[in-house]
N, CA, C and O atoms as a DFTB+ gen file, in Angstrom:
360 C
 N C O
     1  1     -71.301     -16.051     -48.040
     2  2     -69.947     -16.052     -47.514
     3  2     -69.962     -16.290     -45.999
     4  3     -68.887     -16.640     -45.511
     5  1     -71.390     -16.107     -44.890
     6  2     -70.835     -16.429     -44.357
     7  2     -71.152     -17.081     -43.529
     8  3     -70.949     -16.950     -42.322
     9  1     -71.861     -18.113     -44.262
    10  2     -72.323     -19.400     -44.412
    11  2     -71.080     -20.326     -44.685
    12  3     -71.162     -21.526     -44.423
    13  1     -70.036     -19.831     -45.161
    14  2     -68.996     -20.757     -45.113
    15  2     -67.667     -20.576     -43.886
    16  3     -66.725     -21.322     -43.619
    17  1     -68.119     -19.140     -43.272
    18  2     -66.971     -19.110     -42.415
    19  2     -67.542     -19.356     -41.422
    20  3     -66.710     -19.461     -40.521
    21  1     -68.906     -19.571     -40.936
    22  2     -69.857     -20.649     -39.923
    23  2     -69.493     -21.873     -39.858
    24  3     -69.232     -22.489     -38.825
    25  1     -69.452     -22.350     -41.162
    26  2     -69.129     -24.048     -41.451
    27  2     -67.823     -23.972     -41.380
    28  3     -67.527     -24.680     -40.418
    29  1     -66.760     -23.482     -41.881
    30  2     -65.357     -23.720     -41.559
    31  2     -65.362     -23.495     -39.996
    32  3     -64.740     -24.311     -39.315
    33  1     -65.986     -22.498     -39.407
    34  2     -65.784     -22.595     -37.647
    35  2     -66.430     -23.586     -37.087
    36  3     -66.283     -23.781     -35.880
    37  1     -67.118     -24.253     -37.718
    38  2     -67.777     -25.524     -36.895
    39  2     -67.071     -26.807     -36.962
    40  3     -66.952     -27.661     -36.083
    41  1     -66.524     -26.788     -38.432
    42  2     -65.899     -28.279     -39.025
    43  2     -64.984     -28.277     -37.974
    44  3     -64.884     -29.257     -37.236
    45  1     -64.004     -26.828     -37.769
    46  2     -62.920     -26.787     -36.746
    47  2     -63.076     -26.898     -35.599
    48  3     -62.276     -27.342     -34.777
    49  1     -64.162     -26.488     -35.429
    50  2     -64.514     -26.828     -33.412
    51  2     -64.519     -28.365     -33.638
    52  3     -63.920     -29.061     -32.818
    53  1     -65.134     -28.928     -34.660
    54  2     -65.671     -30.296     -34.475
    55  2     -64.351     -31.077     -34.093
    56  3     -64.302     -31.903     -33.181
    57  1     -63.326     -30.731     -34.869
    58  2     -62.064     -31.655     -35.222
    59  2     -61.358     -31.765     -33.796
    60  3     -60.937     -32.768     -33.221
    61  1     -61.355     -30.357     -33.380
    62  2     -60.658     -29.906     -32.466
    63  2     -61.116     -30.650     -30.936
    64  3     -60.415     -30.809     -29.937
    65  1     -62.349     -30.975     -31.135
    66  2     -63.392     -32.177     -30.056
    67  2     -62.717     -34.081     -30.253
    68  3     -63.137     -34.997     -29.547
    69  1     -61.860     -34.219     -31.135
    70  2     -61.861     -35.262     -31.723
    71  2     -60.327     -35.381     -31.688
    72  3     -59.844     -34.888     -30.668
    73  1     -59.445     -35.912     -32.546
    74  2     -58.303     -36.662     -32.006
    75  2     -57.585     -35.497     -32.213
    76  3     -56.571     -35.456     -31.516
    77  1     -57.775     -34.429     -33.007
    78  2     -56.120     -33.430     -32.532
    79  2     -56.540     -32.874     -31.417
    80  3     -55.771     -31.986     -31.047
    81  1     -57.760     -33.093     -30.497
    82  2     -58.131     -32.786     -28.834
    83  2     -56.647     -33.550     -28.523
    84  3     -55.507     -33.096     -28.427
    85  1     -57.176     -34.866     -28.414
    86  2     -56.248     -35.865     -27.506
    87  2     -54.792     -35.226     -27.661
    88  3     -54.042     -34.963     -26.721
    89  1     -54.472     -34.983     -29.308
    90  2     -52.619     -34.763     -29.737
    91  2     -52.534     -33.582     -28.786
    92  3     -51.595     -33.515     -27.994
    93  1     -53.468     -32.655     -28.832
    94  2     -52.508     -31.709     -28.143
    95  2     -52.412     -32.056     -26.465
    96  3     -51.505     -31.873     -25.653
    97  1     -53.672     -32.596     -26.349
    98  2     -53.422     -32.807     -24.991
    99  2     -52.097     -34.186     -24.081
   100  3     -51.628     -34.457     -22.975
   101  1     -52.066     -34.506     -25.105
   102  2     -50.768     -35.819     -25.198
   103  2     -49.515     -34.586     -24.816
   104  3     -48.916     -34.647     -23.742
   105  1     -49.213     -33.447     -25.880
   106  2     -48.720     -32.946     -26.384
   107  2     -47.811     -31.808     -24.676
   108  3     -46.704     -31.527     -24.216
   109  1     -49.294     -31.586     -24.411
   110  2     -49.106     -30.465     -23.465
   111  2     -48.531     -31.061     -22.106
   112  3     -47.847     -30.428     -21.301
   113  1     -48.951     -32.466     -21.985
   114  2     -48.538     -33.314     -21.131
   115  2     -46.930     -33.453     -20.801
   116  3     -46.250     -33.344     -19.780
   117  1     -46.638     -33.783     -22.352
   118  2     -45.013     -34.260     -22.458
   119  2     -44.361     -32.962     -22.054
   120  3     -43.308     -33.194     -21.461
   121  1     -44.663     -31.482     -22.188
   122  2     -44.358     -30.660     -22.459
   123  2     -44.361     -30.143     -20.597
   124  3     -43.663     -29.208     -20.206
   125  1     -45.049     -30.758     -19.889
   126  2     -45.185     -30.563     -18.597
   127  2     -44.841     -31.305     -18.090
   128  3     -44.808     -31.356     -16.860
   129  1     -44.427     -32.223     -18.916
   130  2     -43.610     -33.541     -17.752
   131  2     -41.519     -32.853     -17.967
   132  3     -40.628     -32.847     -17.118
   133  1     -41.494     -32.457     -19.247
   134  2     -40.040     -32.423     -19.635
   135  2     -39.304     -31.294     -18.435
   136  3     -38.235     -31.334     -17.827
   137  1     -40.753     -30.048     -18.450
   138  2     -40.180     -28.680     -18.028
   139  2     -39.888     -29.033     -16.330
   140  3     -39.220     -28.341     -15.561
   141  1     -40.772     -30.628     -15.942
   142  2     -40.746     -30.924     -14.204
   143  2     -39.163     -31.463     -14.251
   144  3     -38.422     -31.011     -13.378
   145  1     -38.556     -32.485     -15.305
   146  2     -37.468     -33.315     -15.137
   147  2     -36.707     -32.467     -15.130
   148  3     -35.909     -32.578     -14.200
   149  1     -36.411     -30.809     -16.355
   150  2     -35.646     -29.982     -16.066
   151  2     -35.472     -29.566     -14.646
   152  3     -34.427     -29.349     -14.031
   153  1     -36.673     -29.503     -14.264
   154  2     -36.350     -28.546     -12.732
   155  2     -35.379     -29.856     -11.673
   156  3     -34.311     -29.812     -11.062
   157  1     -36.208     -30.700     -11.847
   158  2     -35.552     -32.000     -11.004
   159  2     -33.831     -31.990     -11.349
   160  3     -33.101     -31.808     -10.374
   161  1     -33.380     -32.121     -12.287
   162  2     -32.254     -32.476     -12.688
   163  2     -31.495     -31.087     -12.476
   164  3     -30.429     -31.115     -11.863
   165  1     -32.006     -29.841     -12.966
   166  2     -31.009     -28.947     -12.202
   167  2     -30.891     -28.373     -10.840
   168  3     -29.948     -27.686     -10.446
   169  1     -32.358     -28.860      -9.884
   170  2     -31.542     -28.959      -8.438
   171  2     -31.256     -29.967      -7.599
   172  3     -31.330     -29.881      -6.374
   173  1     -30.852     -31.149      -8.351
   174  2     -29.959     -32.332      -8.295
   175  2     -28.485     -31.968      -8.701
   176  3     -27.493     -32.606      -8.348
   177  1     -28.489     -31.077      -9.333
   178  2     -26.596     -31.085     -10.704
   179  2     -26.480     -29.876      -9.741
   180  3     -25.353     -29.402      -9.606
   181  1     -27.425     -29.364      -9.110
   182  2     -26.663     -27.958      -8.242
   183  2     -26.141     -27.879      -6.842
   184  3     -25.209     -27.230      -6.368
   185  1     -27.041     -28.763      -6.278
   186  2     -27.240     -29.230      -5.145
   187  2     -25.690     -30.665      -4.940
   188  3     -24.859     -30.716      -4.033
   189  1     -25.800     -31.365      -5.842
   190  2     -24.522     -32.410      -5.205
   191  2     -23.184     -32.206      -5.438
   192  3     -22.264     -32.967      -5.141
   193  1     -23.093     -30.621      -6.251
   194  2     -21.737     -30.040      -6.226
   195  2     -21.666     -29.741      -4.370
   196  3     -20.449     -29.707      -4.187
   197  1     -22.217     -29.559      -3.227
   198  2     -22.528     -29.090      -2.433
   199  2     -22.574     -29.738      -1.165
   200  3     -22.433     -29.263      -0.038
   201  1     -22.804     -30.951      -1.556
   202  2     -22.820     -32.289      -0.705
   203  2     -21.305     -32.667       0.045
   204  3     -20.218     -32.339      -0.432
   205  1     -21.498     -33.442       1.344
   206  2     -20.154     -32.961       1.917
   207  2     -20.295     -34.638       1.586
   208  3     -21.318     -35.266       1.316
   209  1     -18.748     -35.173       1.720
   210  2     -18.498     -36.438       1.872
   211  2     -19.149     -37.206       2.509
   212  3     -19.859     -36.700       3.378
   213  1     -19.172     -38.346       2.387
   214  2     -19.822     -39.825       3.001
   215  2     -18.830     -40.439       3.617
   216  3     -17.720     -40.077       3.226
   217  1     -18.842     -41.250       4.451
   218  2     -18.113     -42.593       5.047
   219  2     -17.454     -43.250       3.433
   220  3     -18.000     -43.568       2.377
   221  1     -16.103     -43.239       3.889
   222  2     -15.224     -44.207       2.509
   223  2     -14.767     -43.230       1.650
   224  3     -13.718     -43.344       1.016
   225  1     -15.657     -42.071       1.585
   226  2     -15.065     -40.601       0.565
   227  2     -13.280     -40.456       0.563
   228  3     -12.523     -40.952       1.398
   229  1     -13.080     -40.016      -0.072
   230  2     -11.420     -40.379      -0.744
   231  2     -11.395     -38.886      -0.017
   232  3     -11.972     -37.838      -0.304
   233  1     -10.476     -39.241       1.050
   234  2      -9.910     -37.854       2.021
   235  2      -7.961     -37.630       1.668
   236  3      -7.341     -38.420       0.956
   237  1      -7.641     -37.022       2.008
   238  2      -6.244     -36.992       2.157
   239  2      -5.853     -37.198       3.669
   240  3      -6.272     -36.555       4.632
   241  1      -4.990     -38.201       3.658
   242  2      -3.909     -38.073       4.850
   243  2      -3.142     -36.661       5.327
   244  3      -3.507     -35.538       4.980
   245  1      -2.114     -36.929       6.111
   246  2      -1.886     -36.041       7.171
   247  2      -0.985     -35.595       6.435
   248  3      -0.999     -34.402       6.132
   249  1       0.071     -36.498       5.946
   250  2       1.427     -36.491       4.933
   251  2       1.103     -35.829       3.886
   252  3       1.763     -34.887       3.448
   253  1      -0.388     -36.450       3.183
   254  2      -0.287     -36.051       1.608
   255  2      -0.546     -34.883       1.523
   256  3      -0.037     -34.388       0.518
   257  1      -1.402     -33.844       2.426
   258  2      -1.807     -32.770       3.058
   259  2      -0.705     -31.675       3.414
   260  3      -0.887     -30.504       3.080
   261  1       0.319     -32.031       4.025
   262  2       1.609     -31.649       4.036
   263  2       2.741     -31.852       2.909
   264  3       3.676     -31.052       2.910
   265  1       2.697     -33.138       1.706
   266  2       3.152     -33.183       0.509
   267  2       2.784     -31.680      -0.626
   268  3       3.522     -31.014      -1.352
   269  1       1.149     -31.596      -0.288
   270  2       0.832     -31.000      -1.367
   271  2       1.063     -29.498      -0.846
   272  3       1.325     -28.676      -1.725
   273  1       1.009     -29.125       0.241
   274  2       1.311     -27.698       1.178
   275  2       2.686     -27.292       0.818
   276  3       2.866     -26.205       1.367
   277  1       3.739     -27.638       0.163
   278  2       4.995     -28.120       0.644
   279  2       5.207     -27.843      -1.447
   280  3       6.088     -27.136      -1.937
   281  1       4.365     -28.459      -2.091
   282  2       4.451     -28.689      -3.501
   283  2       4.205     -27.319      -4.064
   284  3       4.978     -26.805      -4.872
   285  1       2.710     -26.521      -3.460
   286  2       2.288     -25.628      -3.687
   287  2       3.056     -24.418      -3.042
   288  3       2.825     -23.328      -3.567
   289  1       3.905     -24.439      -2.019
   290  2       4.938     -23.438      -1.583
   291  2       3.750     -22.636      -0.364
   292  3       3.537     -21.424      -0.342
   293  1       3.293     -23.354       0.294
   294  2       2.370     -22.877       1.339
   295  2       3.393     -22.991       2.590
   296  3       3.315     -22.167       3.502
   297  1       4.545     -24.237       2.618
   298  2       5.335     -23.808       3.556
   299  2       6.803     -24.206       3.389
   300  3       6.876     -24.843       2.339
   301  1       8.007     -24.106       3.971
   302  2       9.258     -24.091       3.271
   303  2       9.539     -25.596       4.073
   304  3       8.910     -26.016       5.044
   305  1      10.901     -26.405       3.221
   306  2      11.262     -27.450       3.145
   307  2      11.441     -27.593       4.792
   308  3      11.107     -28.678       5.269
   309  1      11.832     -26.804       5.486
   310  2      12.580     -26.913       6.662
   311  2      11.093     -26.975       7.614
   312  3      11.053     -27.654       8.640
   313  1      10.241     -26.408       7.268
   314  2       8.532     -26.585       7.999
   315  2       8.201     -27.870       7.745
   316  3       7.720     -28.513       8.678
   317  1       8.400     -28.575       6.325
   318  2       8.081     -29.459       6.236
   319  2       8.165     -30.646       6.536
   320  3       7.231     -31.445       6.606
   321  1       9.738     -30.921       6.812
   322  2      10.797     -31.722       7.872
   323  2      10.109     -31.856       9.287
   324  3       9.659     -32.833       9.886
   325  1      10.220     -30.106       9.693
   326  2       9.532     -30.427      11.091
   327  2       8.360     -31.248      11.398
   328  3       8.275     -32.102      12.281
   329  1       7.412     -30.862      10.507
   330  2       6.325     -31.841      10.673
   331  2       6.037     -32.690       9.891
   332  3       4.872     -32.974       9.612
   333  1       7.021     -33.227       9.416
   334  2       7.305     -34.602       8.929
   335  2       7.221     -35.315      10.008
   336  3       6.418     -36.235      10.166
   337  1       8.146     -34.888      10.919
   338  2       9.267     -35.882      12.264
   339  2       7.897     -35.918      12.931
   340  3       7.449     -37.032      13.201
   341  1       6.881     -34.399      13.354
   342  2       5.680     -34.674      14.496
   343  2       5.070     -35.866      14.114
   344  3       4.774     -36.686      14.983
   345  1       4.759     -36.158      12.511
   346  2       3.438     -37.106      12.090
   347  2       3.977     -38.202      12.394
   348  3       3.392     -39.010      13.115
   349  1       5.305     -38.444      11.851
   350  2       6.225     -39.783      12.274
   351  2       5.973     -40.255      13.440
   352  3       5.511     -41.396      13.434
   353  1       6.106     -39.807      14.352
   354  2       6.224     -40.075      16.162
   355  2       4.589     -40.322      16.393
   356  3       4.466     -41.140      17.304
   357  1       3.261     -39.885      15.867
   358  2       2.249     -40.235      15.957
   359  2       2.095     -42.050      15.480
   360  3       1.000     -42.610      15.527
């Protein structure tokens, strides 16, 4: 008996020297490349929530800034007039 669990531990070392070597090592590879792209990609997706505008970035004007202040009740119609007339005269 154990003469055969010698030879079953050898056949298995042997195999294990031979192409399911390479599979796992293929294996462990992909498995270390996936866990790097995770890291890459979530402090890329975290990081450019964070990022301030560029040149050409879609800003608001002075008006639309005062439209939406005005929409949201940040200031009353009669504030809004007033500096309506300031931006006008600019």
């Amino acid at each position: 008996m154990a003469a055969l669990t010698t030879l079953a531990q050898y056949r298995m070392h042997d195999q294990m020297d031979g192409a399911w070597g390479w599979v796992m090592a293929a294996v462990m590879m992909i498995a270390v490349l996936a866990i790097v792209a995770l890291v890459v990609w979530f402090v890329r997706s975290t990081s450019a929530s964070h990022a301030h505008p560029g040149p050409g970035a879609d800003t608001e004007t002075a008006m639309q800034i005062l439209d939406r202040r005005l929409a949201s009740g940040e200031i009353t119609p009669d504030e809004y007039h007033e500096r309506a007339a300031i931006l006008a005269k600019k």
